[in-house]
C-alpha positions as CSV (number, residue, x, y, z in Angstrom):
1,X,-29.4,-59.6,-129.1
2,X,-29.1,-56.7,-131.8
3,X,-32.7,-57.2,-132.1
4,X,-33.4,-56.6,-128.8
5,X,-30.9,-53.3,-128.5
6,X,-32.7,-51.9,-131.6
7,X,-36.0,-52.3,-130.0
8,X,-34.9,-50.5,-126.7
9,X,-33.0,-47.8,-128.7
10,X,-36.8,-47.4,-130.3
11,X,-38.5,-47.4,-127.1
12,X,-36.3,-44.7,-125.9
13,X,-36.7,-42.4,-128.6
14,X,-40.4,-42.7,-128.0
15,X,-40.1,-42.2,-124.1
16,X,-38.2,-39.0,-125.5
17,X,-41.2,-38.0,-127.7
18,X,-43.7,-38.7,-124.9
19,X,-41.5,-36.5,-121.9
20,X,-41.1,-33.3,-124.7
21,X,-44.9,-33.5,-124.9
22,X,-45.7,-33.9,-121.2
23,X,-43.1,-31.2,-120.7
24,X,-44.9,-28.7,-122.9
25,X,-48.2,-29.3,-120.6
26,X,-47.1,-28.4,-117.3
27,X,-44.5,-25.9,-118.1
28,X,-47.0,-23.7,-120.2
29,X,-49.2,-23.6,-116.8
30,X,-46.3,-21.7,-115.1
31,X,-45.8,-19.1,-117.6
32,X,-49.1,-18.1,-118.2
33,X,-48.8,-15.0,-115.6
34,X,-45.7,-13.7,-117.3
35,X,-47.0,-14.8,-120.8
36,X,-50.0,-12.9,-119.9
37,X,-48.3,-9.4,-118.7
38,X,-45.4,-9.5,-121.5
39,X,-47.7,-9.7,-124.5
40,X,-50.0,-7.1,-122.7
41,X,-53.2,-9.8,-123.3
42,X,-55.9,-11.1,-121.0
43,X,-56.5,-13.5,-119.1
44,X,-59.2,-15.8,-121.8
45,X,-56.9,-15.1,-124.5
46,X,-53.8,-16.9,-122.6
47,X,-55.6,-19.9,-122.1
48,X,-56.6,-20.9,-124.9
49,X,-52.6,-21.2,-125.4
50,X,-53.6,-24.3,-123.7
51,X,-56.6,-24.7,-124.6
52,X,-55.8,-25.0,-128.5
53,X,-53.2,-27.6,-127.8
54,X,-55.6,-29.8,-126.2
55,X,-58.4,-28.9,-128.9
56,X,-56.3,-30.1,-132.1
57,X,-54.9,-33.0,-130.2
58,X,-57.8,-34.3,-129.8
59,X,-59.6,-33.8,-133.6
60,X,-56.5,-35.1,-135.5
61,X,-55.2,-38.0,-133.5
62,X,-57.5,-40.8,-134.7
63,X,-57.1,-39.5,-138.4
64,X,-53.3,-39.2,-138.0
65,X,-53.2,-42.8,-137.2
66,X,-54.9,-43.8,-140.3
67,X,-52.4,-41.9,-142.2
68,X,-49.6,-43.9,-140.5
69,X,-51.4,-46.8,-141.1
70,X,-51.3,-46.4,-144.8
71,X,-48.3,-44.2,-145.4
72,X,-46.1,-45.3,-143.0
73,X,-45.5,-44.6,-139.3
74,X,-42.3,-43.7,-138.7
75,X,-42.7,-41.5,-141.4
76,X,-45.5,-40.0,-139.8
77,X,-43.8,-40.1,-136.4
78,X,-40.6,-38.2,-137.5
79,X,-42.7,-35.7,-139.4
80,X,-44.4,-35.1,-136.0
81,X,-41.1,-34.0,-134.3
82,X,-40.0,-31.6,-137.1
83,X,-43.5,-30.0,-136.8
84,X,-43.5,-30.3,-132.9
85,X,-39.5,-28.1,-133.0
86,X,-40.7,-25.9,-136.0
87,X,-43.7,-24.9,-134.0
88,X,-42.1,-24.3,-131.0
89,X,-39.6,-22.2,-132.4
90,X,-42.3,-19.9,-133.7
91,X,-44.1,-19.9,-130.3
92,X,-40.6,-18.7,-128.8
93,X,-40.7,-15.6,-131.8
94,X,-44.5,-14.9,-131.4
95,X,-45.2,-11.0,-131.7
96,X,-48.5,-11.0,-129.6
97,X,-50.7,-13.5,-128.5
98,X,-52.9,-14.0,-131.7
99,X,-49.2,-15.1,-133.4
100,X,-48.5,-17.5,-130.2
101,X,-51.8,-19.2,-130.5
102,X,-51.3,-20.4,-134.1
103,X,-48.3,-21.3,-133.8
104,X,-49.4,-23.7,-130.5
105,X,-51.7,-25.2,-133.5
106,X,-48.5,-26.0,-135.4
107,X,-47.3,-27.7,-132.5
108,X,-49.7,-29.2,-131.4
109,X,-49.9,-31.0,-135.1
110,X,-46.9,-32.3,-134.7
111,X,-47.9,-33.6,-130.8
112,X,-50.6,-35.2,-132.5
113,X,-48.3,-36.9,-134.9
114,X,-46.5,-38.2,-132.0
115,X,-49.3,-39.9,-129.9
116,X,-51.3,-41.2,-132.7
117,X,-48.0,-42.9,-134.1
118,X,-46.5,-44.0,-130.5
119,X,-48.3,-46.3,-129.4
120,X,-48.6,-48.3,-132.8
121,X,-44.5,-48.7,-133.4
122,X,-44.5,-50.2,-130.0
123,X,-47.1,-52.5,-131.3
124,X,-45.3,-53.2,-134.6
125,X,-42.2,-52.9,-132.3
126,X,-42.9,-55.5,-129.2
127,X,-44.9,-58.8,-128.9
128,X,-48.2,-58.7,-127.5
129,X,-46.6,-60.4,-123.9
130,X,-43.8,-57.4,-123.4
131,X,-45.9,-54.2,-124.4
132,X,-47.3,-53.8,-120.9
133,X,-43.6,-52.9,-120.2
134,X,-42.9,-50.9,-123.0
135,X,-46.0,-48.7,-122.1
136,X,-44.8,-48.5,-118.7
137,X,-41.6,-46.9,-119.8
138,X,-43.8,-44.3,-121.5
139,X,-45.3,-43.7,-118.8
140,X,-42.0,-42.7,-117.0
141,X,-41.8,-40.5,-120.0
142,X,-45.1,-39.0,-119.1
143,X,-44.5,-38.2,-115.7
144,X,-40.7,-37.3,-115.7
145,X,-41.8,-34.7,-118.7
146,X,-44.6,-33.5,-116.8
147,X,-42.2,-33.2,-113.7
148,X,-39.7,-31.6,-115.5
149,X,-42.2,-28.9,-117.0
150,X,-43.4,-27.6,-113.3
151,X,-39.1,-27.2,-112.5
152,X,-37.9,-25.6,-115.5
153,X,-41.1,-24.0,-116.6
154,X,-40.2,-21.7,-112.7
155,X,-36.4,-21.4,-113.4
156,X,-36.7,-20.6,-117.2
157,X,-39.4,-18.1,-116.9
158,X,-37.9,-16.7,-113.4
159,X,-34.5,-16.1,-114.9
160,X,-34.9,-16.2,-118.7
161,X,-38.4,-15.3,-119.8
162,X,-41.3,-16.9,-121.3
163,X,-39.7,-17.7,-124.6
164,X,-37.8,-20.4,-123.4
165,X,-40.2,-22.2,-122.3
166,X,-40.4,-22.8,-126.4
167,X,-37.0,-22.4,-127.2
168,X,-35.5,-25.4,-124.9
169,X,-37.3,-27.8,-127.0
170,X,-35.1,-27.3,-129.8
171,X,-32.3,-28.8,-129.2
172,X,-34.3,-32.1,-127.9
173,X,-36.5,-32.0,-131.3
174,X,-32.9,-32.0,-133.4
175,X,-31.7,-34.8,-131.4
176,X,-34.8,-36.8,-131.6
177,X,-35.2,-36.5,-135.6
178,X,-31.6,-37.3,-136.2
179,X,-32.3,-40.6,-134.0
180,X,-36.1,-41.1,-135.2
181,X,-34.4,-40.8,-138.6
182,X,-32.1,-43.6,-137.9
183,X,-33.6,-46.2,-136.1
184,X,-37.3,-46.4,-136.2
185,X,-38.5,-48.2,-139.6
186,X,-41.4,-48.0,-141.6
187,X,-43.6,-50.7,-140.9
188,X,-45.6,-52.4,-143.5
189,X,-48.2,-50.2,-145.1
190,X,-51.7,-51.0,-145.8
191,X,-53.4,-50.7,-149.2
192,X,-55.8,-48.5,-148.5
193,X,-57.5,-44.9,-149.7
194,X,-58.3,-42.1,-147.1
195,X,-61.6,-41.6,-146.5
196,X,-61.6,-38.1,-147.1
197,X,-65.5,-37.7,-146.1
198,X,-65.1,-39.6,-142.7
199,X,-62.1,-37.4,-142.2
200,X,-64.2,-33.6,-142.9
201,X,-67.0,-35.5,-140.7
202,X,-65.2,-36.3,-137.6
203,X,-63.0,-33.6,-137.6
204,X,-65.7,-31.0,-137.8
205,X,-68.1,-32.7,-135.6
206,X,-65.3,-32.8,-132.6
207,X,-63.9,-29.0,-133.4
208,X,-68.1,-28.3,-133.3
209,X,-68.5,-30.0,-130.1
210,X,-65.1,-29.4,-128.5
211,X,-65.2,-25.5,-129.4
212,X,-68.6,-24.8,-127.9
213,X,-68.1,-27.0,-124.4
214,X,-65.4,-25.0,-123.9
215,X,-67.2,-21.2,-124.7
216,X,-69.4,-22.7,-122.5
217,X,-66.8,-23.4,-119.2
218,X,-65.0,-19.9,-120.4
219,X,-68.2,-17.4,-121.4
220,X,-71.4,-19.3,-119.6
221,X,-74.4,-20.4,-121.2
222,X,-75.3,-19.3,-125.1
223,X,-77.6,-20.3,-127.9
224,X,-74.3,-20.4,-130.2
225,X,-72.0,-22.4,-127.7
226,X,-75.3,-24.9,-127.6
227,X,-75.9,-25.2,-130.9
228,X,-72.2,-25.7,-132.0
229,X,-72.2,-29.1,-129.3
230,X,-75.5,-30.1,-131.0
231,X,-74.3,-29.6,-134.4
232,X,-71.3,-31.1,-133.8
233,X,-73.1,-34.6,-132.0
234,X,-75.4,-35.0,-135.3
235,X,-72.0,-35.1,-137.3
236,X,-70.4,-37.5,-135.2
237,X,-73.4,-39.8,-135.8
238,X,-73.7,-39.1,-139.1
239,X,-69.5,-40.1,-139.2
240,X,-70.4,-43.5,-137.4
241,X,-72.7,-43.9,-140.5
242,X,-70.5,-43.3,-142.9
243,X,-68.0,-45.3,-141.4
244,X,-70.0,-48.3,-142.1
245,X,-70.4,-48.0,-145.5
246,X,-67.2,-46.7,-146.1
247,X,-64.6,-48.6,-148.2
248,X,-61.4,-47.7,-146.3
249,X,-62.7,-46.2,-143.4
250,X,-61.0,-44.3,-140.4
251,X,-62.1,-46.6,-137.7
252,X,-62.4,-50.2,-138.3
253,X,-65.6,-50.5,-136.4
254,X,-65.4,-54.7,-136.4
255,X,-62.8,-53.9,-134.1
256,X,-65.1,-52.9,-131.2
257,X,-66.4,-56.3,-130.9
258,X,-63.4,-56.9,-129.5
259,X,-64.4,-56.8,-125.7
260,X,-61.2,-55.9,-124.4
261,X,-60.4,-53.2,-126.7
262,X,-63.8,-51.9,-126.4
263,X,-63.8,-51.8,-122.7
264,X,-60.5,-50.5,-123.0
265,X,-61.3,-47.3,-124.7
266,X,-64.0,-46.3,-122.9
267,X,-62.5,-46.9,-119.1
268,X,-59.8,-44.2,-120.9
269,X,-62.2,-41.7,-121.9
270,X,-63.9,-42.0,-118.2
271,X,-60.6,-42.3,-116.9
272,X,-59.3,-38.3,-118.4
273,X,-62.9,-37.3,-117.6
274,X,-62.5,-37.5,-113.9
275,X,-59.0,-37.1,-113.1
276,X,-57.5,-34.6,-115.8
277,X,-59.3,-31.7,-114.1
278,X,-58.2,-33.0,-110.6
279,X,-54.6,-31.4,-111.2
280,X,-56.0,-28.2,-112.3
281,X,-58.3,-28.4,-109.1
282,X,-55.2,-29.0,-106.3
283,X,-53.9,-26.2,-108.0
284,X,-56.6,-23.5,-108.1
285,X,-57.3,-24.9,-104.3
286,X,-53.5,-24.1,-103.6
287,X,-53.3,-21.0,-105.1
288,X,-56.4,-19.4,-104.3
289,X,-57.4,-21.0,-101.0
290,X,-54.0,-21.6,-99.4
291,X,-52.3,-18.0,-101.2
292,X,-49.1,-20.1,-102.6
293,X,-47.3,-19.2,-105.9
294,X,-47.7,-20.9,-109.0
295,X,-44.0,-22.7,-108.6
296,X,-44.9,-23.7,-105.1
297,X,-48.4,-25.1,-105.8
298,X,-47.0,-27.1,-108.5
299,X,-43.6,-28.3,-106.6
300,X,-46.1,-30.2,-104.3
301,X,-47.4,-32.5,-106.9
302,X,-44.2,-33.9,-107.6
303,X,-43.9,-36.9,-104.9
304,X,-46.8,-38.3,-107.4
305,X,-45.3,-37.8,-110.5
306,X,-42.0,-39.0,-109.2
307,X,-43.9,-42.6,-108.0
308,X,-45.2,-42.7,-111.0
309,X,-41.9,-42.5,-113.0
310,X,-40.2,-45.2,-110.9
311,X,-43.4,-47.6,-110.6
312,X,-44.7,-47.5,-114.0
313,X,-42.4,-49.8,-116.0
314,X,-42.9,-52.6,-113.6
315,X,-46.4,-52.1,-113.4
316,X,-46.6,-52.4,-117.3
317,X,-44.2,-56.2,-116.9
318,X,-46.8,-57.1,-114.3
319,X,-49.6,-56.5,-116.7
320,X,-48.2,-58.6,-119.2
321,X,-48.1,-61.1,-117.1
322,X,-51.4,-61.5,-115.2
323,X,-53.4,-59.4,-118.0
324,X,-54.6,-55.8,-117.9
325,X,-58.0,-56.1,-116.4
326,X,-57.0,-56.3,-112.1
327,X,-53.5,-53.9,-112.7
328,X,-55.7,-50.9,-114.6
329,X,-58.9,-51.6,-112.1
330,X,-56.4,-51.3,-108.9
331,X,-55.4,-48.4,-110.3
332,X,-58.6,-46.7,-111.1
333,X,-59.5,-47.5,-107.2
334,X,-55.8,-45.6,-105.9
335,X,-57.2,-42.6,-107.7
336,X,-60.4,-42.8,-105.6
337,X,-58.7,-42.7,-103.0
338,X,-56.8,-39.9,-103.9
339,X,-60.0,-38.3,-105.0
340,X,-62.0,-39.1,-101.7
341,X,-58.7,-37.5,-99.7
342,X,-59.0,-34.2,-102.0
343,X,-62.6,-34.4,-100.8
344,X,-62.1,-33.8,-96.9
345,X,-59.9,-30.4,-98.0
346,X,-60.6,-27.4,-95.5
347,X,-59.0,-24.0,-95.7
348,X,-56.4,-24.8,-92.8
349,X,-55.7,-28.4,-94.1
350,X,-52.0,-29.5,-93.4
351,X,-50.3,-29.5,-97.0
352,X,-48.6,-32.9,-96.4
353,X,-52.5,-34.4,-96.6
354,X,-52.2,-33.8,-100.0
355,X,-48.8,-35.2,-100.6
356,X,-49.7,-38.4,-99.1
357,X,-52.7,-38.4,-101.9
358,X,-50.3,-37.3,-104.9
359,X,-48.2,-41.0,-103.9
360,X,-50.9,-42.6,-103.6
361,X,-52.6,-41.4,-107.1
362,X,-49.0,-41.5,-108.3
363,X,-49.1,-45.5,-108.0
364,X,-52.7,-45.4,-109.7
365,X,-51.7,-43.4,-112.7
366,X,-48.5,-46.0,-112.9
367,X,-50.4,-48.8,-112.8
368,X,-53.9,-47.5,-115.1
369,X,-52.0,-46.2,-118.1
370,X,-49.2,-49.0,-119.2
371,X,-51.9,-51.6,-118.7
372,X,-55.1,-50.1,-120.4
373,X,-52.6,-48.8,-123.3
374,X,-51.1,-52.2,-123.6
375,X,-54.8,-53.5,-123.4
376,X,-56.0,-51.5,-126.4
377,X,-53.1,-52.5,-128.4
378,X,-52.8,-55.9,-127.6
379,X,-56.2,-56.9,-129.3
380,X,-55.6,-54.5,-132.2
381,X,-55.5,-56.2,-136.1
382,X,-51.7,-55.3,-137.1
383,X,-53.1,-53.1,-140.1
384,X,-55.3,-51.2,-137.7
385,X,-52.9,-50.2,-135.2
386,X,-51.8,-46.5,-136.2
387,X,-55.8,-45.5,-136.9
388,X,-57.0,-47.3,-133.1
389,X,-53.5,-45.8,-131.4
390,X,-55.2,-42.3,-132.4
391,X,-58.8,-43.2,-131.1
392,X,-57.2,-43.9,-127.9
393,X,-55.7,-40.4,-127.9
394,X,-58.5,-38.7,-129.3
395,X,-61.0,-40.7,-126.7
396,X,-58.5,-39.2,-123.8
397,X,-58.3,-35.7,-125.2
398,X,-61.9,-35.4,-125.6
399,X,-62.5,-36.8,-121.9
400,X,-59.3,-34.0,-121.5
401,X,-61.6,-31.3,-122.6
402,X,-64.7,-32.2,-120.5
403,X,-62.8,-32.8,-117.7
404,X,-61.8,-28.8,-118.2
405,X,-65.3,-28.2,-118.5
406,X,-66.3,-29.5,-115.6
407,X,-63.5,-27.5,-113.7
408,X,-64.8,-24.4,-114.6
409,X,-68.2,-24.7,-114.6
410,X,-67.9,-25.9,-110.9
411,X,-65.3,-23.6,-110.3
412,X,-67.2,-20.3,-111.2
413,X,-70.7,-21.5,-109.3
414,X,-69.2,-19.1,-106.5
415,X,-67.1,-16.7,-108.3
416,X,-67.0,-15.2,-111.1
417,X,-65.5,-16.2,-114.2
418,X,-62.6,-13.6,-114.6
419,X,-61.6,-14.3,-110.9
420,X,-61.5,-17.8,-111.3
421,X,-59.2,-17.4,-114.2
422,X,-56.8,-15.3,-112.1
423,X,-56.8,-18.1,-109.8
424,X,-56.0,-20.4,-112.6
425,X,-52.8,-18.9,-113.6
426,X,-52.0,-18.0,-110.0
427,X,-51.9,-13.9,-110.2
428,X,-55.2,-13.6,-107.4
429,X,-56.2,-15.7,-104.3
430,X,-59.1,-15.5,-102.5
431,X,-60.1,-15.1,-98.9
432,X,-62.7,-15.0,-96.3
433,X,-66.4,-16.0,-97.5
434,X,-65.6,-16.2,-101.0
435,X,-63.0,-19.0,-100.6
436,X,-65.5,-20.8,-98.7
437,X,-67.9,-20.6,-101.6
438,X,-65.2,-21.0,-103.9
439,X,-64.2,-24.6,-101.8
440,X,-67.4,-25.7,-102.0
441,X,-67.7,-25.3,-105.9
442,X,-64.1,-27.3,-106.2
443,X,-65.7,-30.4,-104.2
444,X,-68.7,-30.6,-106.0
445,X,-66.5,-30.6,-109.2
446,X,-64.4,-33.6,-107.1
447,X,-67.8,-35.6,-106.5
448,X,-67.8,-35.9,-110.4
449,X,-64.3,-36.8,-110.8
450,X,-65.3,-39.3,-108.7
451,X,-68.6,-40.5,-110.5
452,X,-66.3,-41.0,-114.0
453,X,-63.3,-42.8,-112.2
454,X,-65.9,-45.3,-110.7
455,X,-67.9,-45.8,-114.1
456,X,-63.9,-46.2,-115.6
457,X,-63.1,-48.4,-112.8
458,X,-66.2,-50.3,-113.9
459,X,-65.3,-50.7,-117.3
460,X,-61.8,-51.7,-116.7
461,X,-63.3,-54.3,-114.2
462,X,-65.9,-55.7,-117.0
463,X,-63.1,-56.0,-119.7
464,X,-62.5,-59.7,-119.2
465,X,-59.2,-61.5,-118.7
466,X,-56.4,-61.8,-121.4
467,X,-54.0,-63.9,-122.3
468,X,-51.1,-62.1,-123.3
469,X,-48.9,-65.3,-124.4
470,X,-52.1,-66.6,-126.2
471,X,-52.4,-63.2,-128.4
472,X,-48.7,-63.3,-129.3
473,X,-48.9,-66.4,-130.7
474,X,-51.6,-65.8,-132.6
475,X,-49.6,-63.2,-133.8
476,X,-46.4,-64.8,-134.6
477,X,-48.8,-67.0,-136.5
């Protein structure tokens, strides 16, 4: 029984971790206006305030799992929340937007310290048959956070200011180290080196890649932004090189001939590449299209973030049960939907169309996320799990950042780039022709939402079928 409480006192301090993070998405979106006109800055340079978070998530995640791996991951995971309330501390102080942006790289270090870590202490934490469930309590996490974020990030910056949009994750940091500190173990460490090369190659092949994708979406096409995604590829394959010859590497590449796992990763990196942008899309549609205010916009996605909150935890048990492959596929299909609904948008559509499609996505996300997770960690060697916990991050955060890419460069096929950013953090809206135009550039971005959930819906459907009581004996073994 002690057992048991310790293990949910664990998974709660991780659902905390996951709903500070989620929080620090959605209720940076609403502050951008004020942000913007306090710090007397411009639009560009206020975006990449989300735009760096995403970008250093996404290189150190994988290679922040390998350090947990060998050094411990609680340690690791702790570390990540001092960094994560240290950093947002300083982005509450920042001068002038040069400061802020840094000190969103702090932070976002210690986010990265938190998902690469996560998912691996449930996996040292719960047997291979009950980690559908834990996932699906981070999920809740998720989607409460993200909730939270679009309610507080309109109060606190209404009534407050900007700051605190920084400043209220303070006291939750404090509270979570003191409880991280107390009840999350070490696991057992691997005897391994860091592979210092694979590390300088990955890391600067994605910042390479990742930096000049998104100069293209935010300054249009150049000779540098294409030659820093070309230059960034040839050191990702020259990484996957390495990595075979290396002695302790970063990725344990027998690992991908796992089926499931492999299956697994890649229906997540389709999966962020068609529906991370679909948020940002309701959202430019709302505000420029349909004239509402950032708060209001927002307030609307709720119903599905809400479904997803209350669904997600038994969708994770039922995945442990019957396997992740038809739970995670159904899903994928509900966000089709969702997608194809967003599709017959018109300039006069009635707002509660797009309710109805935020449930309905709602139950996908609750279904696709605590079963694919659990997937990917389920068939992951024990000494592996901190290094393929950040792959799965990093795989999402890359899909993430071409999903953003996509956004914008569909987005600005009828407008121009400095308008569409106004529309982005809701201080312009369009009308007449140009919203028409503007429509039309947001549904040809939706048609390739669409083409990445179906190849992920493809993947997840290919996986194969576990056997969740099979892989925890093996385990127990």
């Amino acid at each position: 029984m002690s057992e048991a409480k310790n293990s949910n006192k664990i998974l709660s301090i991780l659902v905390l971790g996951t709903l500070m993070s989620a929080l620090d998405g959605t209720v940076v979106l609403l502050a951008l206006p004020s942000l913007t006109s306090d710090l007397n800055t411009n639009l560009v340079a206020s975006i990449w305030i989300i735009l760096s978070y995403i970008l250093v998530t996404a290189v150190a995640t994988t290679q922040l799992g390998r350090i947990g791996d060998i050094f411990g991951r609680s340690r690791m995971f702790n570390l990540g929340f001092v960094i994560f309330t240290v950093g947002s501390a300083l982005c509450g102080l920042a001068p002038n937007i040069n400061y802020l942006n840094l000190f969103r790289i702090i932070q976002a270090v210690g986010g990265s310290l938190l998902a690469a870590t996560s998912g691996a202490i449930i996996a040292d934490t719960f047997e291979a048959n009950k980690r559908g469930h834990a996932f699906g309590y981070l999920a809740v996490g998720w989607s409460a956070g993200a909730m939270l974020g679009i309610v507080l990030g309109g109060v606190l910056t209404t009534f407050f200011g900007w700051r605190y949009i920084f400043y209220i994750n303070i006291p939750i940091g404090i509270i979570a180290v003191f409880l991280g500190l107390k009840y999350i173990k070490d696991n057992p460490t691997i005897s391994a080196k860091l592979d210092i090369v694979g590390m300088l190659l990955m890391g600067t092949g994605l910042v390479s890649l990742s930096l000049g994708a998104v100069d293209f979406a935010s300054q249009g096409y150049a000779i540098s932004n294409e030659a820093l995604v070309a230059f960034g590829v040839a050191l990702l394959a020259v990484f996957l090189f390495w990595e075979k010859k290396a002695r302790s590497p970063i990725l344990h590449l027998q690992a991908f001939k796992n089926r499931v796992l492999t299956a697994s990763i890649l229906a997540s990196l389709f999966q962020s590449l068609g529906y991370f942008s679909v948020t940002f899309i309701l959202i430019m549609y709302l505000q420029g299209i349909r004239g509402l205010n950032p708060l209001d916009a927002s307030l609307l996605l709720i119903p599905g973030y809400i479904v997803s909150s209350f669904v997600g935890p038994y969708m994770g048990k039922l995945s442990d049960k019957i396997g992740a492959r038809t739970i995670a596929t159904v899903g994928i299909l509900l966000m089709c939907i969702a997608v194809t609904v967003y599709l017959t948008l018109t300039t006069t559509t009635s707002l509660y169309v797009i309710v109805a499609a935020t449930v309905i996505s709602g139950f996908g996300i609750s279904m696709f996320f605590p079963a694919n997770n659990s997937a990917v960690m389920s068939n992951t060697e024990e000494g592996h799990y901190g290094s393929i916990s950040g792959l799965l991050r990093t795989t999402a955060n890359i899909g993430t950042i071409g999903s953003y890419v996509l956004l914008l460069t569909a987005a600005t096929a009828g407008i121009s780039r400095n308008v569409a950013f106004q529309v982005f953090v809701g201080t312009s809206n369009l009308i007449g022709g140009v919203s028409s135009s503007f429509l039309a550039g947001l549904k040809t971005a939706l048609y390739l939402c669409l083409f990445f959930l179906v190849i992920a819906g493809i993947l997840s459907a290919l996986r194969g079928k576990e056997n969740r009581d099979g892989i925890a004996r093996k385990q127990r073994r």
